[in-house]
BAROTI-903438 format. One record per residue (C-alpha): residue number from 1; residue in three letters; x, y, z. Coordinates in steps of 0.2 Angstrom, whole numbers, plus 2048, in hexadecimal, padded with zeros to 3 digits. Each point is the difference from the previous one (the first is absolute). Last residue first. Layout:
  resi  resn    X    Y    Z
   NUM   ala    X    Y    Z
...
//
This chain:
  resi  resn    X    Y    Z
   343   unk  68F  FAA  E8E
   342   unk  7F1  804  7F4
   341   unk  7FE  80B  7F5
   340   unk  80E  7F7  7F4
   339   unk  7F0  7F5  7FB
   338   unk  7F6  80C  7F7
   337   unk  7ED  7FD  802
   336   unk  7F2  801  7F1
   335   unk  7FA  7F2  807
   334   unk  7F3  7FB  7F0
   333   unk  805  805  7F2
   332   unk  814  805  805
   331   unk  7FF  7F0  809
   330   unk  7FB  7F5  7F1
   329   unk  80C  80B  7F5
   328   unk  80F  7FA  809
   327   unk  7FC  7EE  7F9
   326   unk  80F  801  7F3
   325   unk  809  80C  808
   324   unk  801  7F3  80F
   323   unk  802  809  811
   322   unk  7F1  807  800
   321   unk  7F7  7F0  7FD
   320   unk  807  7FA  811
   319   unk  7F9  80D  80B
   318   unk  7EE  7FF  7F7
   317   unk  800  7EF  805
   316   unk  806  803  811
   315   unk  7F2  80F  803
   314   unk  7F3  7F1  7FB
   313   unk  805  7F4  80A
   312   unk  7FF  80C  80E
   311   unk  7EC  803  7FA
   310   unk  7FC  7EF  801
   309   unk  808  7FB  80F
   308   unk  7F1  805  80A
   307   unk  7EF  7F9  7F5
   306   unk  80D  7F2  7FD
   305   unk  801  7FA  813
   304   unk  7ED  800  7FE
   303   unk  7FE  7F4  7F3
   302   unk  810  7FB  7F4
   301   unk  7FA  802  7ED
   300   unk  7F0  809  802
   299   unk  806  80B  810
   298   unk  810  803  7F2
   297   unk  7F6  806  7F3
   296   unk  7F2  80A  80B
   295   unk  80F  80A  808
   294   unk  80B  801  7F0
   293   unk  7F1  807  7F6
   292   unk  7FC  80D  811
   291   unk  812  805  7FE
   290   unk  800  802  7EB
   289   unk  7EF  80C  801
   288   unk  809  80A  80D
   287   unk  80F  802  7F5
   286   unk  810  7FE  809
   285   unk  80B  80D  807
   284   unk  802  7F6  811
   283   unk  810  804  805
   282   unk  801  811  7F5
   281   unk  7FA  80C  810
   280   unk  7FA  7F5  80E
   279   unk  7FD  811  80C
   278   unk  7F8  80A  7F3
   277   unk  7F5  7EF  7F7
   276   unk  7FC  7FE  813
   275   unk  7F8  810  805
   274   unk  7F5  800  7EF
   273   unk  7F8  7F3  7FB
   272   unk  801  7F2  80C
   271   unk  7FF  80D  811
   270   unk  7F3  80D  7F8
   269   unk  7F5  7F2  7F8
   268   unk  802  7F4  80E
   267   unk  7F9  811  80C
   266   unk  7F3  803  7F5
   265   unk  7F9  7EF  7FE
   264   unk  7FE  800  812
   263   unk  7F8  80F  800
   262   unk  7F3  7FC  7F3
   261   unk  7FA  7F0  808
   260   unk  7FF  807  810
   259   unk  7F5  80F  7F7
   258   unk  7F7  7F2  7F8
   257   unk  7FB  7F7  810
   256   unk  7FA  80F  80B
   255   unk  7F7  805  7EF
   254   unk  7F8  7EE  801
   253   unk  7F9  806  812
   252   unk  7FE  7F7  80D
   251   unk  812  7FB  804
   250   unk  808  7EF  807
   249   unk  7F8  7F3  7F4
   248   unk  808  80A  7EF
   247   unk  80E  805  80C
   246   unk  805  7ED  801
   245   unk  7FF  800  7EA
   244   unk  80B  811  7FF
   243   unk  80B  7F9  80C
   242   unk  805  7F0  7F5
   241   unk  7FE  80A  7EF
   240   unk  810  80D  804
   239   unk  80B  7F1  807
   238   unk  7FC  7F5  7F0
   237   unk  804  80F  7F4
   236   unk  810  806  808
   235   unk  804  7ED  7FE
   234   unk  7FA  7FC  7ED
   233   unk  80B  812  7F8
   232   unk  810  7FB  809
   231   unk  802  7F1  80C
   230   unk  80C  808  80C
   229   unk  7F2  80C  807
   228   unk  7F3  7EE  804
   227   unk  80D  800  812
   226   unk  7FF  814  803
   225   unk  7EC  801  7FF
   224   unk  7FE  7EF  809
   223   unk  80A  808  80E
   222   unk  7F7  812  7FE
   221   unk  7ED  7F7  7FF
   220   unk  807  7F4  812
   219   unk  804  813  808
   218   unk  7EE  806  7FC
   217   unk  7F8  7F0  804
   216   unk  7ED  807  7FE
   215   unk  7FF  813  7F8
   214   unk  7FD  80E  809
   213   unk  802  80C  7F3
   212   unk  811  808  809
   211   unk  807  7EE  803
   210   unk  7FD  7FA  7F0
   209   unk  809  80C  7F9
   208   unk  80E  7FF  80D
   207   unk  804  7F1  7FB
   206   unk  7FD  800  7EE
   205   unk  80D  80D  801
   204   unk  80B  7F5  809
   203   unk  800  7F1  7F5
   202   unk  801  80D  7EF
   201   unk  811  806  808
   200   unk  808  7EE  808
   199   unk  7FC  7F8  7EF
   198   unk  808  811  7F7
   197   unk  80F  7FF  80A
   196   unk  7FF  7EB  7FC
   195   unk  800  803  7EE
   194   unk  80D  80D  7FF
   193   unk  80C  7F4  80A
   192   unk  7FA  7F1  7F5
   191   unk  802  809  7F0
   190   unk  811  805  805
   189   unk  807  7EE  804
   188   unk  7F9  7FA  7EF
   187   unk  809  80E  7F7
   186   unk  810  7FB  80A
   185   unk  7FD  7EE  7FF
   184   unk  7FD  804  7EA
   183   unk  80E  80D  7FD
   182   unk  80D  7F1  806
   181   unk  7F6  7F1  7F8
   180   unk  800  80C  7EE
   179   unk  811  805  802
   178   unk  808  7EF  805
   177   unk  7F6  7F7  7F1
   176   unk  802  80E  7F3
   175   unk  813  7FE  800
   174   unk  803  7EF  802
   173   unk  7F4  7FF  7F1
   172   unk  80D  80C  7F8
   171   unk  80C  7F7  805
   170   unk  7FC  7EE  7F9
   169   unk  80F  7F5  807
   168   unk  7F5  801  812
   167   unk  80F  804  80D
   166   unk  7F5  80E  80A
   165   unk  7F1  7F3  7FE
   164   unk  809  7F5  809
   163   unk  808  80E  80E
   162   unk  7ED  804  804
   161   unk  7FB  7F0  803
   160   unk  80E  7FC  80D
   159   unk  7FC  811  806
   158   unk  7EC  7FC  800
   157   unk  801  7F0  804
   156   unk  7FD  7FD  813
   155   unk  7F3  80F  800
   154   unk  7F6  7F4  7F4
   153   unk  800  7EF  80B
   152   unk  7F9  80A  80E
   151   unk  7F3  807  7F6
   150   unk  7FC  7F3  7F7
   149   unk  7FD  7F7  810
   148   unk  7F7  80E  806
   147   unk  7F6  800  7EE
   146   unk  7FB  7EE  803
   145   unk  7F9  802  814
   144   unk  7F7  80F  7F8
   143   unk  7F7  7F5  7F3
   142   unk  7FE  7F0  80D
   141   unk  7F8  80F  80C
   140   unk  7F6  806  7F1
   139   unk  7F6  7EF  7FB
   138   unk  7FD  7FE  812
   137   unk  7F4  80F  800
   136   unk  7FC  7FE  7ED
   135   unk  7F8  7EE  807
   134   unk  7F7  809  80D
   133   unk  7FA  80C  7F7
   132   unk  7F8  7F3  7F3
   131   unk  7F7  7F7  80F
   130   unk  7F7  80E  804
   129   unk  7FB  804  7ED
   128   unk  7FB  7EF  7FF
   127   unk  7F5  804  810
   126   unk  7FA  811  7F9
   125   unk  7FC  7F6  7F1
   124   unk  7F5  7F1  80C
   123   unk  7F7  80F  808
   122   unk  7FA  80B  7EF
   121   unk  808  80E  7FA
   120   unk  7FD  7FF  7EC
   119   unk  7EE  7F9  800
   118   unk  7FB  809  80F
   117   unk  806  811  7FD
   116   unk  7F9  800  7EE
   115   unk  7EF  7FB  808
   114   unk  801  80C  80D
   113   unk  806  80D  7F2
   112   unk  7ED  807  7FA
   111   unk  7FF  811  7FB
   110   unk  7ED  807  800
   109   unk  801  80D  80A
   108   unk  7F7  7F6  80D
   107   unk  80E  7F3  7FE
   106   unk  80D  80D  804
   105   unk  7FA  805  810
   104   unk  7FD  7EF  803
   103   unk  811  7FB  7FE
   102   unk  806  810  808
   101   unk  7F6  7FB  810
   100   unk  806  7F0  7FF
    99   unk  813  806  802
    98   unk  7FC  80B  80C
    97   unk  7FA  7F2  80A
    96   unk  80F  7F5  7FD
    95   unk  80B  80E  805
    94   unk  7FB  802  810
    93   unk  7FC  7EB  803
    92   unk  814  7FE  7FB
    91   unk  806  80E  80E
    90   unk  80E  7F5  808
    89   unk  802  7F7  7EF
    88   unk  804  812  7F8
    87   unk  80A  803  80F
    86   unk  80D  7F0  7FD
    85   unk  801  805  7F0
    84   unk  805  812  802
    83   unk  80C  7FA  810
    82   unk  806  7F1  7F3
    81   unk  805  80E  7F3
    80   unk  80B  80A  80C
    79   unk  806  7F2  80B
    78   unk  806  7F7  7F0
    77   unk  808  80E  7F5
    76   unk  80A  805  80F
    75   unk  807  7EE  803
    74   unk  805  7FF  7EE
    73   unk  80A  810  801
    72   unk  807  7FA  80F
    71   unk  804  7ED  7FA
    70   unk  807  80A  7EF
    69   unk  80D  80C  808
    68   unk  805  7F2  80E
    67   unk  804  7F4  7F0
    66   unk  80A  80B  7F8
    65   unk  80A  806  811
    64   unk  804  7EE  803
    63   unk  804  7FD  7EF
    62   unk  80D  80E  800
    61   unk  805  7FB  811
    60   unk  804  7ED  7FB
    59   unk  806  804  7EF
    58   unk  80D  809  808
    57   unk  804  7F4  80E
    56   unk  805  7F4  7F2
    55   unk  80B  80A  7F8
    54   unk  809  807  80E
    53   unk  7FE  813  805
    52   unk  808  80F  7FF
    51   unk  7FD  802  7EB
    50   unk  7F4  7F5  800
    49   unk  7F3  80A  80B
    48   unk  802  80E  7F0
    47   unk  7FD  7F4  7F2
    46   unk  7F2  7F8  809
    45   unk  7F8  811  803
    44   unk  803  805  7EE
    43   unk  7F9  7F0  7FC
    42   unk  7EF  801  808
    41   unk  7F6  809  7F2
    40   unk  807  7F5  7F2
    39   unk  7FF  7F0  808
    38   unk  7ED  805  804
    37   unk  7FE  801  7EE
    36   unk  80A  7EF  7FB
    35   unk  7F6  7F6  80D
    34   unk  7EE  806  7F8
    33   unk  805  7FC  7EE
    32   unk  806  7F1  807
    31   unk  7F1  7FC  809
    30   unk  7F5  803  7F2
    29   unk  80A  7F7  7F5
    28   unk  7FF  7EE  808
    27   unk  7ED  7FE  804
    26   unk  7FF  80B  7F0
    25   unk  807  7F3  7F4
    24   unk  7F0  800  7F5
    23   unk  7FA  812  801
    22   unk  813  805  7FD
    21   unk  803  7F3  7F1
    20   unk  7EF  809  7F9
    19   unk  809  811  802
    18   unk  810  7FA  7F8
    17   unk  7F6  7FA  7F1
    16   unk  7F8  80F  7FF
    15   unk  811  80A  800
    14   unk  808  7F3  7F4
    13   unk  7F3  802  7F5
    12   unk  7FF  812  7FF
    11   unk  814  803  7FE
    10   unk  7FF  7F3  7F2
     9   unk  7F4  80B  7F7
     8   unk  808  811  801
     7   unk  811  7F5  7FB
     6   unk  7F6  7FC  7EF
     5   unk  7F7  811  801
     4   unk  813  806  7FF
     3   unk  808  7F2  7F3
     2   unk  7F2  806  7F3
     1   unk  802  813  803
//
């Protein structure tokens, strides 16, 4: 019992003092961690192009094609969050107005928030707020121009990598370490494809929501909708709040507004809760309360890129414990998921 609690103990040191080296290191982590999941989703198509290919003109296409899938994504991101913006500036005085009216509304019922609003929102915070975005702006191109590299650097290892590890005295470790990595891309690769069906799904039913209530930006609402889906829990929640505030200036009644508010719930509900948990199957057999503590860990440690990452690190630490009998019980407790179910 003694020796147990004792090995209990080092286990919780070592794993704080792991996270702390994350927080500290995370200019270089992040990245990484970033690198080695896109590796993972892309090496099947590298594997497959080197097979008829040269080496070199391999990694070309496969990085070609990586990069093409991101610019694209990020392009549709950008035109359907800056039309929303750009609208919202258009029609500045509208909302301004309605804005004071429920300032005054709310000040005759005796709530006062101008004073709140002032002292938390005033013009020289909005400036370093400003300021602060641009920063994270160019803070995130050096991040991605790092992960590319890694990337590129990474794809050029793997066999070389692979055979080292295949050699490593220790077989058992050997063992574990091939298994693990191999269950972990193709879990990684599922979860995206699952992920992205259920992105493109909740995107077009926000559509077409917004569309039949007559909603502003309809299609903009879907693509916001389909971008926010991949973070799980926060994004569904973001893209059903943004709407619900523009309908809250766009309809005269506050039942307009809550029955918006309701239906858009309703349709992350159905789609996060119970057509994706069909479709994903044991991928992502993790408990929620364990996903939204990865998302808020990792977005604390590494910013946004962690709020993403967060939950495949979490599906390849539960991967790796299963393979050990001594840190299988970690994910029977909380993955409760049997690698040999996935090929």
């Amino acid at each position: 019992m003694a020796a147990r609690a004792i090995n209990v103990s080092v286990g919780i040191i070592a794993a704080i003092l792991l996270l702390v080296a994350a927080r500290l290191a995370s200019g270089v982590l992040a990245p990484l961690a970033f690198a080695l999941f896109i590796i993972a989703l892309v090496w099947p198509l590298h594997q497959r192009l080197q097979s008829w290919l040269p080496k070199l003109l391999a990694l070309a296409l496969t990085m070609l094609v990586t990069v093409s899938f991101g610019l694209v994504f990020a392009v549709v991101i950008v035109w359907g969050v800056g039309n929303v913006w750009r609208a919202l500036l258009a029609d500045f005085s509208q909302y301004q107005a309605a804005y004071d009216g429920a300032i005054g509304w709310l000040a005759a019922h005796g709530i006062s928030v101008q004073g709140l609003w002032a002292e938390h929102f005033d013009t020289a915070r909005m400036l370093r707020i400003a300021q602060q975005v641009g920063g994270h702006l160019n803070t995130s191109l050096v991040f991605w121009i790092v992960t590319l590299t890694y990337v590129i650097l990474g794809l050029l290892e793997v066999e070389e990598m692979r055979g080292r590890i295949a050699l490593l005295g220790n077989r058992e470790a050997s063992r574990i370490l091939l298994t693990a990595s191999r269950t972990t891309a193709a879990l990684f690769r599922r979860y995206m494809v699952v992920r992205t069906l259920m992105s493109v799904l909740t995107g077009l039913l926000v559509w077409a929501f917004a569309a039949i209530v007559g909603l502003p930006f309809a299609v903009e609402w879907g693509v916001i909708a389909f971008a926010l889906n991949y973070i799980p829990f926060i994004g569904p929640f973001i893209a059903t709040l943004l709407p619900t505030t523009l309908a809250m200036f766009q309809f005269d009644t506050w039942q307009a507004v809550i029955v918006v508010f309701i239906c858009l719930n309703v349709i992350q509900f159905v789609v996060g809760s119970y057509i994706e948990p069909q479709v994903a199957g044991n991928v992502l057999s993790i408990s929620p309360p364990l996903v939204l503590f990865a998302i808020f860990l990792w977005t604390y440690l590494w910013g946004f890129p962690g709020t993403f990452i967060g939950v495949p690190i979490t599906i390849a630490m539960l991967t790796f414990c299963s393979e050990h009998p001594r840190s299988r019980w970690v994910s029977d407790l909380l993955g409760k998921r049997s690698t040999g179910q996935v090929a």
